[in-house]
ROFI-78122 format. One line per field, with one value per atom (N, C-alpha, C, O): residue number from 1; residue in three letters; chain; atom name; x, y, z. Coordinates in steps of 0.001 Angstrom, whole numbers. Layout:
BEGIN
k [NUM; ...]
r [ALA; ...]
c [A; ...]
a [CA; ...]
c1 [X; ...]
c2 [Y; ...]
c3 [Z; ...]
//
This chain:
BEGIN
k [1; 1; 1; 1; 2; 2; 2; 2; 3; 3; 3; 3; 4; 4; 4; 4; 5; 5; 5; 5; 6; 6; 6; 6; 7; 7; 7; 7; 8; 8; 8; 8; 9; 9; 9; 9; 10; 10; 10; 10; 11; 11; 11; 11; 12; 12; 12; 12; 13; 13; 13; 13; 14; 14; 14; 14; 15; 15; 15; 15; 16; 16; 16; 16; 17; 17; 17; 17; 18; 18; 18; 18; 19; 19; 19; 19; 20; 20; 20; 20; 21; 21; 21; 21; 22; 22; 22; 22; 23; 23; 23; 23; 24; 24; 24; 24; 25; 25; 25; 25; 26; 26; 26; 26; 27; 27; 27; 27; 28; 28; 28; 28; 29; 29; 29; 29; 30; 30; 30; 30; 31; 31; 31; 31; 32; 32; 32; 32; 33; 33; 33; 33; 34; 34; 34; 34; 35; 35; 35; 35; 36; 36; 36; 36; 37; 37; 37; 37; 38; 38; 38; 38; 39; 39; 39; 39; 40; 40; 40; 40; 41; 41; 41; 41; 42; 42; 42; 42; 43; 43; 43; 43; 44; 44; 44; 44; 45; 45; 45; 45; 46; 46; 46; 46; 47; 47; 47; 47; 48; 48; 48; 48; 49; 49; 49; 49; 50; 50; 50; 50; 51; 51; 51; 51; 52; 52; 52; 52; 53; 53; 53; 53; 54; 54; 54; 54; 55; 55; 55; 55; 56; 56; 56; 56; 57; 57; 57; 57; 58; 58; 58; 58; 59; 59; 59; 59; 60; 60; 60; 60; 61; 61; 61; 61; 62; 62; 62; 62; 63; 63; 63; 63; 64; 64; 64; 64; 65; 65; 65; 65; 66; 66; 66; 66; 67; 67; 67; 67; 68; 68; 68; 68; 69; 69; 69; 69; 70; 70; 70; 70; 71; 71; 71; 71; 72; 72; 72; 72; 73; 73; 73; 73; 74; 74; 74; 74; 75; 75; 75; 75; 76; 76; 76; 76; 77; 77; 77; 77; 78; 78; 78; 78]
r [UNK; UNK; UNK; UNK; UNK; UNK; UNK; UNK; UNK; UNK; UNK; UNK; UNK; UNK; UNK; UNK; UNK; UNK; UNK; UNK; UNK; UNK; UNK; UNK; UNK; UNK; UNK; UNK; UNK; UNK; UNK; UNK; UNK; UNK; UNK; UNK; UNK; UNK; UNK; UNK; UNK; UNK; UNK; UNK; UNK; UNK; UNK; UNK; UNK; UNK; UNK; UNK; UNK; UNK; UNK; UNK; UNK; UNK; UNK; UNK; UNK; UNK; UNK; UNK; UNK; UNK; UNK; UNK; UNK; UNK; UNK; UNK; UNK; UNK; UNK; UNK; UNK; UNK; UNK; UNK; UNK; UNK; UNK; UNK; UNK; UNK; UNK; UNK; UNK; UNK; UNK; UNK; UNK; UNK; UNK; UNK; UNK; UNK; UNK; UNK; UNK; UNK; UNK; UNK; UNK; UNK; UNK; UNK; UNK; UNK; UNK; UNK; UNK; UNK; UNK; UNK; UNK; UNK; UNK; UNK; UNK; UNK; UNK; UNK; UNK; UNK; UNK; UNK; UNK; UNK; UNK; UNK; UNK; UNK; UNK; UNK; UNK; UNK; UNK; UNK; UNK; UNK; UNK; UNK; UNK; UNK; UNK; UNK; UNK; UNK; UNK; UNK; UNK; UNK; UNK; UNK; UNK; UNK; UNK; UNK; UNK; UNK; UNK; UNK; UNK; UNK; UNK; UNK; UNK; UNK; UNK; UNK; UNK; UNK; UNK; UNK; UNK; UNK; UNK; UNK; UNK; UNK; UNK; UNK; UNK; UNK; UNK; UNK; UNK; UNK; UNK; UNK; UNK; UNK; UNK; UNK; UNK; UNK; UNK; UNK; UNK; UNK; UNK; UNK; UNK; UNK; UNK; UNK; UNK; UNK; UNK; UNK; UNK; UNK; UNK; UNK; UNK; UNK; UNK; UNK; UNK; UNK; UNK; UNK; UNK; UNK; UNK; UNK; UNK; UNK; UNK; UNK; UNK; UNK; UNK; UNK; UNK; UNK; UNK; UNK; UNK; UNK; UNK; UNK; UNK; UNK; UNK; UNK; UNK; UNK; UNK; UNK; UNK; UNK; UNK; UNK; UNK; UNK; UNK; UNK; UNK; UNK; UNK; UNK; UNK; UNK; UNK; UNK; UNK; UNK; UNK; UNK; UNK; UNK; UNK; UNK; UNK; UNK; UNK; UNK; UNK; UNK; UNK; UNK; UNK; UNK; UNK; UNK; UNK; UNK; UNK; UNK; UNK; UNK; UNK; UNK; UNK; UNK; UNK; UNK; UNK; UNK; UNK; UNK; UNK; UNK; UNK; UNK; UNK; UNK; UNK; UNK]
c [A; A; A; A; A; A; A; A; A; A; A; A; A; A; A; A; A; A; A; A; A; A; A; A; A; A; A; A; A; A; A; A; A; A; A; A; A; A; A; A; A; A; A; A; A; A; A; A; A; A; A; A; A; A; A; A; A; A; A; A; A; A; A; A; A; A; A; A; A; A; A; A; A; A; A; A; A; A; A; A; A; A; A; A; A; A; A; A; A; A; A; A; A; A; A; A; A; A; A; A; A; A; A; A; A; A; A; A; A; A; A; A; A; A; A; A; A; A; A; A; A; A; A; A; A; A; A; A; A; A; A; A; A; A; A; A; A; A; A; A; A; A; A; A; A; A; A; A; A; A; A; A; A; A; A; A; A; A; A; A; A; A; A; A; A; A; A; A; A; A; A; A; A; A; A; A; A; A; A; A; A; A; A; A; A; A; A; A; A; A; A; A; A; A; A; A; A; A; A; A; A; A; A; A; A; A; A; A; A; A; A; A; A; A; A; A; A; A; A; A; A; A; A; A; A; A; A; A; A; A; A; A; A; A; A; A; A; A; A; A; A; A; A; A; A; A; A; A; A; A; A; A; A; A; A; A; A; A; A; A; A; A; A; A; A; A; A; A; A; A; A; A; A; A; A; A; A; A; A; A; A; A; A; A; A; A; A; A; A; A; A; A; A; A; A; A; A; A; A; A; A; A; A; A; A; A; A; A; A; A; A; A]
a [N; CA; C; O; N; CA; C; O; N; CA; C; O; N; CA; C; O; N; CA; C; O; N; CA; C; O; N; CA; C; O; N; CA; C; O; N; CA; C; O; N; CA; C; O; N; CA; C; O; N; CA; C; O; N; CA; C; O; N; CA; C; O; N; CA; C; O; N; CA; C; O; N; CA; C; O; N; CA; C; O; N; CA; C; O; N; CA; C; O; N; CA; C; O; N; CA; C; O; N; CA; C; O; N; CA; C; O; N; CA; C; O; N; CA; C; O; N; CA; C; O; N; CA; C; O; N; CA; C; O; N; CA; C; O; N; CA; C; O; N; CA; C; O; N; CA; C; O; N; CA; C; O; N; CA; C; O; N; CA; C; O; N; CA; C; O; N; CA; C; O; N; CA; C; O; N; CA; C; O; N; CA; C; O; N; CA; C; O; N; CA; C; O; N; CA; C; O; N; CA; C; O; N; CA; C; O; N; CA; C; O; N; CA; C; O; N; CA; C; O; N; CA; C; O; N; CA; C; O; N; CA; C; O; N; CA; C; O; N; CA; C; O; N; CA; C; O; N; CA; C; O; N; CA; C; O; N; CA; C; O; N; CA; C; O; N; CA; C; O; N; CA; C; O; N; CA; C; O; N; CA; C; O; N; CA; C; O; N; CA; C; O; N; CA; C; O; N; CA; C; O; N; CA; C; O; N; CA; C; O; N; CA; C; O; N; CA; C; O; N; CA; C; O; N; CA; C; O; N; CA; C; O; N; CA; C; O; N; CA; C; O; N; CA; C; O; N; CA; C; O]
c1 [-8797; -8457; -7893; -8253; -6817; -6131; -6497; -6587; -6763; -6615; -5829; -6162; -4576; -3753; -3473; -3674; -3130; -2433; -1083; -382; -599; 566; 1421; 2648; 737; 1821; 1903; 2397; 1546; 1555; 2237; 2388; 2900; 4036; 5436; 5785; 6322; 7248; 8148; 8623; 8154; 8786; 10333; 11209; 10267; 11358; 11641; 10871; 12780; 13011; 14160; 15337; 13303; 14050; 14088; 13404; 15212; 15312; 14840; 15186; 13466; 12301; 12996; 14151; 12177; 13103; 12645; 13473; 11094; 11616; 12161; 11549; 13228; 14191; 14178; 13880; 14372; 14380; 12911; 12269; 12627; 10944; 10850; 11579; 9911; 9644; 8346; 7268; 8544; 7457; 7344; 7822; 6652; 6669; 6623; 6407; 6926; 7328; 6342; 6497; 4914; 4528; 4514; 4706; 4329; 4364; 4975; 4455; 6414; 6938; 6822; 7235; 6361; 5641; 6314; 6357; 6933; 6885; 5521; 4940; 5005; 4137; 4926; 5938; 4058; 4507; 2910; 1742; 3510; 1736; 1251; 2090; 182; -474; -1596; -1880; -2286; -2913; -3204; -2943; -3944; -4240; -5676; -6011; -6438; -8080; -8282; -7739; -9519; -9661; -10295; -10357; -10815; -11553; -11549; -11012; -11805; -11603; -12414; -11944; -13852; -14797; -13984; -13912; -13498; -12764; -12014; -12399; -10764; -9994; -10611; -10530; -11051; -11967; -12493; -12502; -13164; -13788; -12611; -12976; -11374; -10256; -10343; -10787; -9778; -8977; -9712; -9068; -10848; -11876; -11654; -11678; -11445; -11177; -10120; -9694; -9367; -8209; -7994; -7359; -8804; -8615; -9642; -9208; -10696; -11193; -10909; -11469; -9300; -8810; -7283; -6186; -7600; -6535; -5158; -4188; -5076; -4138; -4613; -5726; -2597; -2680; -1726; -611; -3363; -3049; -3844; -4817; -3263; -3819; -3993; -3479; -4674; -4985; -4421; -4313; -3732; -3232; -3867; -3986; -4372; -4962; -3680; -3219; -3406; -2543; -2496; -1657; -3776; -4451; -5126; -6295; -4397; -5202; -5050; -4865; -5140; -5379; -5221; -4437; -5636; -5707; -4855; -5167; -4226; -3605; -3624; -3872; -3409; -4100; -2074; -1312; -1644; -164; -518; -1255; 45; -23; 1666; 2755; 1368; 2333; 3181; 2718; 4789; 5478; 6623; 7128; 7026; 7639; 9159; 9545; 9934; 11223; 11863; 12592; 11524; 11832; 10840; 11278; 9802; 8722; 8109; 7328; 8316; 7780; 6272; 6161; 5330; 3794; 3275; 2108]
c2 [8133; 6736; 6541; 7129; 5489; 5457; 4098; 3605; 3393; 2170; 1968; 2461; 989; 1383; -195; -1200; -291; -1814; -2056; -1049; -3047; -3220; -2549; -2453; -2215; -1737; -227; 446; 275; 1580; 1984; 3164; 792; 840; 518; -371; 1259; 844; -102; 373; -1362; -2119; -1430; -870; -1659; -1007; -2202; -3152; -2059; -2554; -1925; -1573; -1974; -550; -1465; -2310; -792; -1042; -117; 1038; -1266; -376; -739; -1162; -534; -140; -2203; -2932; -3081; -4407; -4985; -5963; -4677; -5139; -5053; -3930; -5757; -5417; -5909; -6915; -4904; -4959; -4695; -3896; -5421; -5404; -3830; -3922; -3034; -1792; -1299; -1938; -24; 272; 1402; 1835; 2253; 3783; 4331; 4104; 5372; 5944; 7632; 7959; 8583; 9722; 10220; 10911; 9689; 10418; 9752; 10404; 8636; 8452; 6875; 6136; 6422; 4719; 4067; 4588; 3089; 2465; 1021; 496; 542; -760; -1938; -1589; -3315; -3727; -4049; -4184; -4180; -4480; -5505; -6210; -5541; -6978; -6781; -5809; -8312; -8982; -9311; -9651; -9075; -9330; -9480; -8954; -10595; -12058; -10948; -11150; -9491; -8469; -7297; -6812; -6722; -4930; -4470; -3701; -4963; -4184; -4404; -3494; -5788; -6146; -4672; -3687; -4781; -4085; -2011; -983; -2428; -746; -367; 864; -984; -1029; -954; -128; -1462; -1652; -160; 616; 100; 1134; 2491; 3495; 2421; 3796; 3468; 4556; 2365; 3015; 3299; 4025; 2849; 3476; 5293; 6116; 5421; 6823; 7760; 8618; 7265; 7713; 7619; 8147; 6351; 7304; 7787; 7556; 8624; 9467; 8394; 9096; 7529; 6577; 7193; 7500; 7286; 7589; 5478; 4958; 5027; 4004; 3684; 4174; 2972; 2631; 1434; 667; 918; -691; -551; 494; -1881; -2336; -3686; -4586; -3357; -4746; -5649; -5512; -6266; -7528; -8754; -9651; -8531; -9377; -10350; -10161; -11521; -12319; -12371; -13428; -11154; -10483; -8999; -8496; -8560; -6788; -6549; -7464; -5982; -5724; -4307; -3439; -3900; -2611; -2200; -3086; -890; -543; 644; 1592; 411; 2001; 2895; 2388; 4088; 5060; 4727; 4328; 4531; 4852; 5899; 6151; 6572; 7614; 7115; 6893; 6977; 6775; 7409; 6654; 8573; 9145; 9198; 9892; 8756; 8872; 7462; 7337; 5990; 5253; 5426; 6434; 4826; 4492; 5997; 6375]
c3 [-2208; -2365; -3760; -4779; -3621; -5454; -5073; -3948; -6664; -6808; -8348; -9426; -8013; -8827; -9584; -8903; -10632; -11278; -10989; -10889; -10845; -10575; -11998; -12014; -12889; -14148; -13918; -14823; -12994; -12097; -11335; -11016; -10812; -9335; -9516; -10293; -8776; -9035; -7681; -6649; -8081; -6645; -6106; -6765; -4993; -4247; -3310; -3166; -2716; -1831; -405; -492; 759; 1922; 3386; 3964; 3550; 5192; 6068; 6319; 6745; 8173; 9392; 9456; 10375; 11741; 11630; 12176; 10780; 10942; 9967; 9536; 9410; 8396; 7011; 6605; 6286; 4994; 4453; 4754; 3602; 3160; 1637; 1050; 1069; -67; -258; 328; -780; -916; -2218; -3155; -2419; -3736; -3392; -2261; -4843; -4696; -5842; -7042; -5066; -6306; -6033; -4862; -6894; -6746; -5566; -4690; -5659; -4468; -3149; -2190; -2937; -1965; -1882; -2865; -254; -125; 292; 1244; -258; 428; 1049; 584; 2335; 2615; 2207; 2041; 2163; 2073; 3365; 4255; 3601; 4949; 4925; 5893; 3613; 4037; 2290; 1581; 1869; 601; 1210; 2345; -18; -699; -1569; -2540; -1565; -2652; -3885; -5098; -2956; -4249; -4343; -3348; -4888; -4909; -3830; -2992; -3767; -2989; -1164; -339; -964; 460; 491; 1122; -411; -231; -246; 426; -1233; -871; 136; 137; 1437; 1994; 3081; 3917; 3416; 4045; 3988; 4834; 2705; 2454; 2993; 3297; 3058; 3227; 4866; 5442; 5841; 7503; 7523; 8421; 6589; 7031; 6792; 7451; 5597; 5280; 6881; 7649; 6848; 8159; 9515; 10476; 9408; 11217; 10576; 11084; 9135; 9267; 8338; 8053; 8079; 7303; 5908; 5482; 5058; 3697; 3065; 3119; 2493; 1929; 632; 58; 492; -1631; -1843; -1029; -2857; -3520; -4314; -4955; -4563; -6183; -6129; -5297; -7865; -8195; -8865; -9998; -8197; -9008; -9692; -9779; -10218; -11231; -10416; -10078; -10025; -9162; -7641; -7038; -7042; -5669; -5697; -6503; -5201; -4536; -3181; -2419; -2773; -1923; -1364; -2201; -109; 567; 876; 1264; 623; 1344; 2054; 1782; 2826; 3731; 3467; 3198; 3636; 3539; 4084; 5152; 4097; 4985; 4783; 3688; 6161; 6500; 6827; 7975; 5711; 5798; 7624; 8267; 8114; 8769; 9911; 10828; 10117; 11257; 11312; 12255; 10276; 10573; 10012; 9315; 10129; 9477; 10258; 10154]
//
C-alpha cells in the first residue's frame, strides 16, 4: 500500500475507453481516482480490499480529503 501527498504526484490527463480523464502518473505507473474519504483510516481500509481481491491502488492525501486511484492499463483497461 502507498500513501502518497499530492506534492508526490504528477497530474496527467488521458483518453480511457470513458473519455477524457483527469489521472496521475507515479513511478511509471497511470492511476485513475475511484472514490474520496473524509480520512486516511476510510481510505486505508478501501485501499487494503482492494489490494486483497488482487487491485494495484494508492491514497493521496490532499490536504482536505484523501482519495483512493486504482491502476490503469493504458492497454488492458483497470
Amino acid at each position: 500500500m502507498i500513501i502518497l501527498s499530492s506534492s508526490e504526484i504528477q497530474p496527467i490527463n488521458l483518453l480511457t475507453p470513458w473519455g477524457d480523464e483527469k489521472g496521475i502518473y507515479y513511478l511509471g505507473k497511470t492511476f485513475l481516482p475511484i472514490n474520496i474519504h473524509p480520512n486516511q483510516e476510510e481510505a486505508i481500509a478501501a485501499c487494503r480490499r482492494d489490494l486483497d481481491e488482487g487491485m494495484l491502488s494508492i491514497v493521496v492525501d490532499e490536504g482536505d480529503r484523501v482519495s483512493l486511484w486504482w491502476y490503469f492499463s493504458e492497454k488492458t483497461g483497470f
